[in-house]
C-alpha positions as CSV (number, residue, x, y, z in Angstrom):
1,X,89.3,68.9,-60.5
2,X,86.5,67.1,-61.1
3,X,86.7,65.6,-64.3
4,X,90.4,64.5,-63.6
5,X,89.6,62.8,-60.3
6,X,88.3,59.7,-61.8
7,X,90.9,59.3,-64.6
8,X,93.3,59.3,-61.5
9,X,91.5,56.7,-59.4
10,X,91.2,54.1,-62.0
11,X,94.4,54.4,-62.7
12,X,95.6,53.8,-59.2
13,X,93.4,50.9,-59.1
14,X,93.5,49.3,-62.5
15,X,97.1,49.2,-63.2
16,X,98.7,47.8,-59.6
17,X,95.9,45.1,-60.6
18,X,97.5,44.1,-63.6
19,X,101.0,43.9,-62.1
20,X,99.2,41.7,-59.4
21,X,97.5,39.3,-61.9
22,X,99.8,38.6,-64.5
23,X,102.4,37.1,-62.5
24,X,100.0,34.4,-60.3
25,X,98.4,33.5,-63.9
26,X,101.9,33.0,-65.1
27,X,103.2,31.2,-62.2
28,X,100.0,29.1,-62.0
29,X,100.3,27.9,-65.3
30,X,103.8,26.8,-65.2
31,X,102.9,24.6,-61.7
32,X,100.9,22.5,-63.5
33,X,102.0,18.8,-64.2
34,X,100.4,15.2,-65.2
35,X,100.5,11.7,-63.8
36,X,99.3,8.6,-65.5
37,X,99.9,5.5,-66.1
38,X,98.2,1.7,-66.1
39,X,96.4,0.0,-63.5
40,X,96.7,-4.2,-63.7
41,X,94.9,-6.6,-62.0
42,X,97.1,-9.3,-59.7
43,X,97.6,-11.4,-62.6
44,X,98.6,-8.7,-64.7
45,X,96.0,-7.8,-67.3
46,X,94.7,-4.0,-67.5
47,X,91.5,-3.5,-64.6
48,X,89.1,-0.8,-66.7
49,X,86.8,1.5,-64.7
50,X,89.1,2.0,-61.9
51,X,88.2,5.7,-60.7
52,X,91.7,7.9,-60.2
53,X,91.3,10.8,-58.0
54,X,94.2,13.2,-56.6
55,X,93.4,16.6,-55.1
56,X,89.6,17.7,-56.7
57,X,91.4,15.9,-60.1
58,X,89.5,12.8,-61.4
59,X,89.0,10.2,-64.3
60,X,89.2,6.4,-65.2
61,X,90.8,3.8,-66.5
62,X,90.2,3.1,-70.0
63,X,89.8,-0.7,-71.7
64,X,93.7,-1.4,-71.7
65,X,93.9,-0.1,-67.8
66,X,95.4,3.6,-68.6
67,X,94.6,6.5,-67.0
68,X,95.7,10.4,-66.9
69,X,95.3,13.2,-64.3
70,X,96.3,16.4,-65.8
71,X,96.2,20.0,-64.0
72,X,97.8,18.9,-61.0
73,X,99.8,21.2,-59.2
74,X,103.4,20.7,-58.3
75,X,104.4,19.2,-55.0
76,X,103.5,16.1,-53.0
77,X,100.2,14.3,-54.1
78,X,98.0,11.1,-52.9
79,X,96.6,9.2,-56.0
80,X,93.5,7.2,-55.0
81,X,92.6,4.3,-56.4
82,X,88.7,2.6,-56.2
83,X,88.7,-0.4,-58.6
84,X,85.4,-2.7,-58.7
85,X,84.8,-4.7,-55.8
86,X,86.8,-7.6,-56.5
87,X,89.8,-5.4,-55.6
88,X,90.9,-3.5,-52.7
89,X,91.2,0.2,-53.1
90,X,94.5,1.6,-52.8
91,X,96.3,4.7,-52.8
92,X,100.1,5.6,-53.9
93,X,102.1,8.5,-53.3
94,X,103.4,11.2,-56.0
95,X,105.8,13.9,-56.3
96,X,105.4,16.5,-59.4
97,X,107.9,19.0,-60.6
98,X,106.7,21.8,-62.9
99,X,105.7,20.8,-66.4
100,X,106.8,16.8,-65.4
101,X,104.8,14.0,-66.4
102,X,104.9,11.0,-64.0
103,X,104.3,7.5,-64.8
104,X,102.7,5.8,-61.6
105,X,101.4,2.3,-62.6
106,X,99.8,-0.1,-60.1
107,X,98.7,-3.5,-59.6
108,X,95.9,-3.8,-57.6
109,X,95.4,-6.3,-55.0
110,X,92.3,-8.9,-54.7
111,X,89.4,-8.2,-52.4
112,X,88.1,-11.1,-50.0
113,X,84.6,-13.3,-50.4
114,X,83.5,-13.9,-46.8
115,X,84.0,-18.1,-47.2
116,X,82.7,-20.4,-44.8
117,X,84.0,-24.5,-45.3
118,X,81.5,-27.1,-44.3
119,X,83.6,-30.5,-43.1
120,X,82.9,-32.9,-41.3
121,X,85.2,-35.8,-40.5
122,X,83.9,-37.4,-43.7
123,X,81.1,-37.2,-46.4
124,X,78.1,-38.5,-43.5
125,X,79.4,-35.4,-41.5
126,X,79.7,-32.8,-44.2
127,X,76.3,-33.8,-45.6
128,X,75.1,-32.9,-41.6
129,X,77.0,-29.1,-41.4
130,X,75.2,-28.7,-44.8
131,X,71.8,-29.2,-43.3
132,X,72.5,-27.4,-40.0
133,X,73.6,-24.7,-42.6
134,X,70.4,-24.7,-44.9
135,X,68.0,-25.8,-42.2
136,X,68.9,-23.8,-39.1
137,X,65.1,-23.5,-38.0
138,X,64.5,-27.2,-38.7
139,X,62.6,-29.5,-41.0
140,X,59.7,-31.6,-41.3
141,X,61.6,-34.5,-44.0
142,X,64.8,-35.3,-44.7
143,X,65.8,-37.4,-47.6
144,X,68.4,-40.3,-46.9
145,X,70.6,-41.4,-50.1
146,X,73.9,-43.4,-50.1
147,X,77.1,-42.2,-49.3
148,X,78.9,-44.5,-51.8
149,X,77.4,-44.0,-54.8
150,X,76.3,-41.3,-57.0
151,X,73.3,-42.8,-58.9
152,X,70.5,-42.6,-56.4
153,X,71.3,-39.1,-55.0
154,X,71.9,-37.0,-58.3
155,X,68.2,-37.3,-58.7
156,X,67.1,-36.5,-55.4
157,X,68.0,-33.1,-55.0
158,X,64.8,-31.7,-56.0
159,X,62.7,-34.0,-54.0
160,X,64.6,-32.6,-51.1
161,X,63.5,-28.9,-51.6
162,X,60.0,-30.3,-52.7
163,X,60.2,-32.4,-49.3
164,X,61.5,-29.1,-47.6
165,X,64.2,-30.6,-45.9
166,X,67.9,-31.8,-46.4
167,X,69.6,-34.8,-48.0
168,X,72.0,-36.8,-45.6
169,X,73.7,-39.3,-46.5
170,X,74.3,-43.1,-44.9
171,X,76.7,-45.9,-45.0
172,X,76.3,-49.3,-43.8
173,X,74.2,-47.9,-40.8
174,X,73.3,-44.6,-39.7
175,X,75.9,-42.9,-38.7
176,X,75.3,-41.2,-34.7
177,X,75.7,-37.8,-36.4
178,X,73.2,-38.3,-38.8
179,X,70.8,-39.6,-36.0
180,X,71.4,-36.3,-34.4
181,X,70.9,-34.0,-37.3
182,X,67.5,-35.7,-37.7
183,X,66.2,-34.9,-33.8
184,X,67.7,-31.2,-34.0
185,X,66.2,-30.9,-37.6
186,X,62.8,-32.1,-35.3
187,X,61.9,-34.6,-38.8
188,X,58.6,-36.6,-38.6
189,X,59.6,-37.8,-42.0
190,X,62.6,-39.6,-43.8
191,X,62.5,-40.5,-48.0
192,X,65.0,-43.6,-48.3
193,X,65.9,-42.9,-51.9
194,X,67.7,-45.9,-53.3
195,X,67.6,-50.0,-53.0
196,X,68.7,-51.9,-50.0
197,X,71.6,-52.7,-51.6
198,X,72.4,-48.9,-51.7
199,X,70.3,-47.7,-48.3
200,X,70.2,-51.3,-45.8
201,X,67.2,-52.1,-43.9
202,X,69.0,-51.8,-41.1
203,X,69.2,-47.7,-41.9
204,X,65.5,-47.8,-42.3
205,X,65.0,-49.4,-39.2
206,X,67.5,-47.1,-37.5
207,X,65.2,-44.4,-38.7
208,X,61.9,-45.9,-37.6
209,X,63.4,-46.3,-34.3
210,X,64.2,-42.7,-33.9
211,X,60.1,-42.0,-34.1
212,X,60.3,-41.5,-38.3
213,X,58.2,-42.5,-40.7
214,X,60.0,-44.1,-43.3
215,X,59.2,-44.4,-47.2
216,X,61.9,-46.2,-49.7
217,X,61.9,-44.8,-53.5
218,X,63.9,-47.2,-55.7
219,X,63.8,-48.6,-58.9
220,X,65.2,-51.5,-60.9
221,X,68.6,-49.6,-61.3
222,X,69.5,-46.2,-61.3
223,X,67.4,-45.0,-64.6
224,X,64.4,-46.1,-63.5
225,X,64.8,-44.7,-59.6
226,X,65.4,-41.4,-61.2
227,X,62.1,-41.7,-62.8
228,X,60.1,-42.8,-59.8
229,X,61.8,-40.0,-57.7
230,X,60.7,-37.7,-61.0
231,X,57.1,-38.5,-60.4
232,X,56.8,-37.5,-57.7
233,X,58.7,-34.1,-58.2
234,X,56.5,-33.6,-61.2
235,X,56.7,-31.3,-63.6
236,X,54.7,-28.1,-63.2
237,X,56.4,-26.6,-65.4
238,X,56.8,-28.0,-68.0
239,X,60.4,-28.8,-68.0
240,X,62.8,-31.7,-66.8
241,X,66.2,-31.8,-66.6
242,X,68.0,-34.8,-68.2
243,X,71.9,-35.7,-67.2
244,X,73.9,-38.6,-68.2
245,X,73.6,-41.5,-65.5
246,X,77.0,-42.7,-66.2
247,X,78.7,-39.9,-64.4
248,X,78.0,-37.7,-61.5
249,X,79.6,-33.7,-62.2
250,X,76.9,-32.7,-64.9
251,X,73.7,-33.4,-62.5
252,X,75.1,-32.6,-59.1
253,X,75.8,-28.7,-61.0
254,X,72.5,-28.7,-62.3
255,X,70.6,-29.6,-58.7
256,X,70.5,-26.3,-57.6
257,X,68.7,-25.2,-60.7
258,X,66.8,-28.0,-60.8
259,X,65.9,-28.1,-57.1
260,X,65.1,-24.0,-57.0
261,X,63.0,-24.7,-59.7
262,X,60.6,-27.6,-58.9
263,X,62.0,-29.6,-62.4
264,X,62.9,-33.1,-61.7
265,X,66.4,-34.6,-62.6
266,X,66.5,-37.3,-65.1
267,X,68.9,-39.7,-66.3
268,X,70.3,-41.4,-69.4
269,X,73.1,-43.5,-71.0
270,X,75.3,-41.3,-73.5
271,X,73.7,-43.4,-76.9
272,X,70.2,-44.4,-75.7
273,X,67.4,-42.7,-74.1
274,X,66.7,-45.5,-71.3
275,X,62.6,-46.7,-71.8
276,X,62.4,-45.4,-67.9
277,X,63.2,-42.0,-68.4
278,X,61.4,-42.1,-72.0
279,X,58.1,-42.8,-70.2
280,X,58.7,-40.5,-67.4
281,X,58.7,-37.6,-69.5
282,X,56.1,-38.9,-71.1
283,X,53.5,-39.1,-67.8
284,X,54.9,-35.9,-66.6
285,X,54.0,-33.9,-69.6
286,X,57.5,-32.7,-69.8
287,X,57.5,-30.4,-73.4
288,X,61.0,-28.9,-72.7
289,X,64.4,-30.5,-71.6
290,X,67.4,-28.9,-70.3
291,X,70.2,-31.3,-71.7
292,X,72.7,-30.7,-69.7
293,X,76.4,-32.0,-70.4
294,X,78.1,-31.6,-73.5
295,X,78.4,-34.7,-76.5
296,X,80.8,-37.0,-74.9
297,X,77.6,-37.2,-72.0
298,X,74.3,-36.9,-74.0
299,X,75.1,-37.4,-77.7
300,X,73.1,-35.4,-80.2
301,X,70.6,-38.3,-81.3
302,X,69.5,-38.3,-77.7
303,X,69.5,-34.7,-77.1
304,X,67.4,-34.6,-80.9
305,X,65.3,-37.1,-79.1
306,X,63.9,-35.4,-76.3
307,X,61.0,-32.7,-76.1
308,X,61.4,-29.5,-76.4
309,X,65.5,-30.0,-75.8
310,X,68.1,-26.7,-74.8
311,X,71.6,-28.0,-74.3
312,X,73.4,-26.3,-71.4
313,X,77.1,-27.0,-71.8
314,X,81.1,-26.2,-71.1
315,X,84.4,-26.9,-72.4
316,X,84.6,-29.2,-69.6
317,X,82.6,-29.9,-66.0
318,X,83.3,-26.6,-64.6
319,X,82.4,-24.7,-67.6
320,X,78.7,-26.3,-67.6
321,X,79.0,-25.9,-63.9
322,X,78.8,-22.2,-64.4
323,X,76.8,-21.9,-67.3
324,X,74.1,-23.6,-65.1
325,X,74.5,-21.3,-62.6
326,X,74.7,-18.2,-65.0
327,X,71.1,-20.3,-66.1
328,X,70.0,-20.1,-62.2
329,X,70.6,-16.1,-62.4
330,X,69.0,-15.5,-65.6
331,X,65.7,-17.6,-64.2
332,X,65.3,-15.3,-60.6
333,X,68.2,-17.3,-58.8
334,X,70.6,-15.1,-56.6
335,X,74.4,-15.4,-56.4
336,X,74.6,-14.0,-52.8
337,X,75.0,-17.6,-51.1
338,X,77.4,-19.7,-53.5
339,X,77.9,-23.2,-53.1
340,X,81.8,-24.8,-54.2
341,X,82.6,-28.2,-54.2
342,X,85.4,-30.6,-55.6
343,X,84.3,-31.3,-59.4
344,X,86.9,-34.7,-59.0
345,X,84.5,-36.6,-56.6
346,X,80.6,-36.8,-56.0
347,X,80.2,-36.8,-51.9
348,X,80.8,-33.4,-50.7
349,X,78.2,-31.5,-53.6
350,X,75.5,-34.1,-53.3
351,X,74.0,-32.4,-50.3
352,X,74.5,-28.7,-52.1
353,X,71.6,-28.6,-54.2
354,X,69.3,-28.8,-51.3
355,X,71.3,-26.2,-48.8
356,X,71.5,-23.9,-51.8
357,X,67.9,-24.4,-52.8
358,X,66.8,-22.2,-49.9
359,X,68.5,-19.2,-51.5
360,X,68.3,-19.7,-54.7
361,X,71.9,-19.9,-55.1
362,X,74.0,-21.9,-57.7
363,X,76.7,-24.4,-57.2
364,X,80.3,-24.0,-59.2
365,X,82.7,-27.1,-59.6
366,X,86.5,-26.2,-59.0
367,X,89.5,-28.9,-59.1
368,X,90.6,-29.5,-55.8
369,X,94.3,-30.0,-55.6
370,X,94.9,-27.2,-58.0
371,X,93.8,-23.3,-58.6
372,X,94.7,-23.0,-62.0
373,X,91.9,-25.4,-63.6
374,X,88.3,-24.2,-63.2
375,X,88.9,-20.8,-64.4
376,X,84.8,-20.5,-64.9
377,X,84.2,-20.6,-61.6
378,X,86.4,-18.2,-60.6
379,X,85.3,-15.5,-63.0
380,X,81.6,-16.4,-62.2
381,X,82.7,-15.7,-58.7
382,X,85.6,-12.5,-59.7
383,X,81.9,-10.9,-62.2
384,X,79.2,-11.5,-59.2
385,X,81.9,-10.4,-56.6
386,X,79.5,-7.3,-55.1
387,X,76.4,-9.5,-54.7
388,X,78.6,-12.6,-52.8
389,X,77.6,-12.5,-49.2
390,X,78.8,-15.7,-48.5
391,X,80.7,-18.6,-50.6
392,X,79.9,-22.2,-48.4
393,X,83.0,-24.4,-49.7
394,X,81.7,-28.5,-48.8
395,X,84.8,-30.6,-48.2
396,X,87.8,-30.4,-46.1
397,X,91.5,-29.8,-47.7
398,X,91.5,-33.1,-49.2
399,X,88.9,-32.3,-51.1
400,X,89.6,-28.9,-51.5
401,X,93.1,-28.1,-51.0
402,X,94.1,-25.1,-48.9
403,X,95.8,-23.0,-52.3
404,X,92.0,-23.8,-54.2
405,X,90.0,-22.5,-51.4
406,X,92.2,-19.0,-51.4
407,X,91.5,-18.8,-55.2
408,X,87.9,-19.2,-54.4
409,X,88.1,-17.0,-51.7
410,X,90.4,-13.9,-53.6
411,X,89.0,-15.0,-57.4
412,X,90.6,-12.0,-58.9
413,X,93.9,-13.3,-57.5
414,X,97.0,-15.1,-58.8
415,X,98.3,-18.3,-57.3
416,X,101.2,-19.5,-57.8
417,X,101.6,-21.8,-61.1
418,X,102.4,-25.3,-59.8
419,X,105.2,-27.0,-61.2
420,X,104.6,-28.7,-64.8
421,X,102.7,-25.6,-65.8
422,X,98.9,-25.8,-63.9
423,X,96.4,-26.8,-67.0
């Protein structure tokens, strides 16, 4: 009895337990199905390192946007998908049938910057929200340039941050906002930057009335005020920036830079390194040069001309616009407080380089009437979109249209294509 008790037992327990396995295993196996397919950005190009999860099952999108989820089991199923940041997540809904292989492709929808415009009822005004942006606790000096020309102010952006303070911007007189801005700012101090033919005397008087002490930096023309203002920026450094004078997109993208930085801004003709400039980097010491601006601004004899020269370039304005600030990044800059203007006209960005001085931030060019040009600033904005807290667009819709501003806003997105074909 009792050697034949055990051989019993196990059987009564072994062998139900091999009817009872078999058939889950089997049917287990044969409820397993796939899904895959290809995740696209709004404009339709693949999005890589999407993460896919459904039900404990996870992976990620390869280089050309596929993906695959195998195991699942069949039935009903929520697909999850968390794209970078310049995309919303999203999820989409599955059914699987034993053994099936579904194709679920998705396109992804782009995530928002947090955007904030700055416009006043004209330049004067905008130049004012700028200050009330970057200055919020006030400033001791404020730098006054001209609203109607481009020469004197391209230079003074870096004088500004030395100063401490904005740069507002006059007419004929000083306009009542501008008044304002300087008692909230509480200024003691105003740099007139420019000739009276630029900046009045009545402006300076305007200013002296309102209990400031007033100094005027100008030159002979617009070489040689860039040079005085250099002065007295120095160059502690070492190194100067130097933009063509003839035209304003090059230098106002490089303020920021040049204004985080403490390097002063100097100017020159395309063919000729103006004696002004020549003997300004001369006194300063200057032994490198960021030439910013590509042939058709600086030619090459110039460039070969200057100390110590690094050419910082683009295709076109908004391409050097964001190789600057990709320059600002590399040198300690930060991208969470972005500047965007209108690269068509001056007004709006003169005031940038200052506001965005206080954070170290860059400043991007976009066209204004249409989203499909300025493709570098968008994917400087789509590559930083995680560290963006705020984008500060200068400029109301006439200077930066409504359909611009959503593209800077959503710069994974895809506007419509005007007609005629964009670029």
């Amino acid at each position: 009895m009792h050697a034949r008790t055990p051989r019993r037992l196990v059987a009564a327990l072994v062998v139900p337990g091999l009817l009872l396995v078999a058939p889950v295993a089997a049917a287990s196996q044969a409820q397993r199905a796939t899904v895959a397919g290809i995740v696209r950005a709004p404009a339709g190009e693949p999005v890589a390192g999407v993460a896919v999860r459904s039900d404990g099952a996870a992976t990620a999108t390869a280089a050309d946007g596929r993906y695959q989820l195998d195991g699942l089991a069949t039935g009903r199923h929520e697909v999850a998908f968390l794209p970078p940041a310049q995309y919303e997540s999203t999820t989409a809904q599955v059914s699987l049938a034993e053994g099936e292989r579904e194709q679920l492709d998705v396109v992804l929808t782009a995530a928002a910057l947090p955007l904030v415009r700055l416009a006043g009822d004209g330049r004067e005004e905008t130049a004012v929200l700028a200050s009330r942006a970057g200055f919020a606790e006030g400033a001791r000096s404020v730098v006054i340039a001209a609203a109607g020309a481009f020469p004197d102010a391209l230079a003074a952006a870096p004088l500004a941050a030395r100063e401490g303070g904005p740069l507002l911007l006059v007419s004929r007189r000083t306009a009542t906002a501008v008044l304002a801005e300087v008692a909230r700012l509480g200024a003691e101090r105003a740099v007139i930057v420019g000739a009276v033919g630029a900046v009045p005397v009545i402006v300076q008087a305007e200013l002296e009335r309102a209990g400031l002490q007033v100094r005027r930096i100008a030159g002979d023309g617009r070489f040689d005020t860039a040079a005085l203002i250099a002065r007295e920026v120095g160059a502690p450094g070492g190194e100067a920036v130097v933009a063509s004078g003839g035209s304003f997109a090059d230098a106002l993208a490089a303020a920021p830079l040049a204004a985080a930085q403490g390097m002063p801004i100097l100017l020159t003709a395309r063919d000729a390194l103006p004696a002004d400039t020549e003997a300004a980097l001369a006194a300063l010491g200057v032994s490198r040069t960021l030439v910013v601006g590509g042939t058709q601004a600086v030619s090459e004899t110039v460039a070969a001309g200057l100390p110590g020269p690094r050419r910082v370039a683009g295709a076109d304005r908004y391409a050097t616009a964001a190789a600057l600030a990709a320059l600002l990044l590399e040198r300690g800059g930060s991208p969470s407080t972005v500047a965007v203007s209108t690269g068509r006209n001056y007004p709006d960005a003169l005031a940038a380089g200052p506001l965005v001085a206080t954070t170290r931030g860059p400043l991007l060019l976009v066209d204004g009437a249409n989203p499909w040009i300025a493709d570098p600033a968008y994917e400087f904005l789509a590559a930083h979109f995680a560290e963006v807290t705020q984008v500060l667009v200068l400029g109301g819709e006439a200077a930066v249209a409504p359909a611009t501003a959503s593209r800077v806003e959503r710069p994974a997105s895809a506007p419509d294509r005007p007609a005629g074909g964009g670029q």
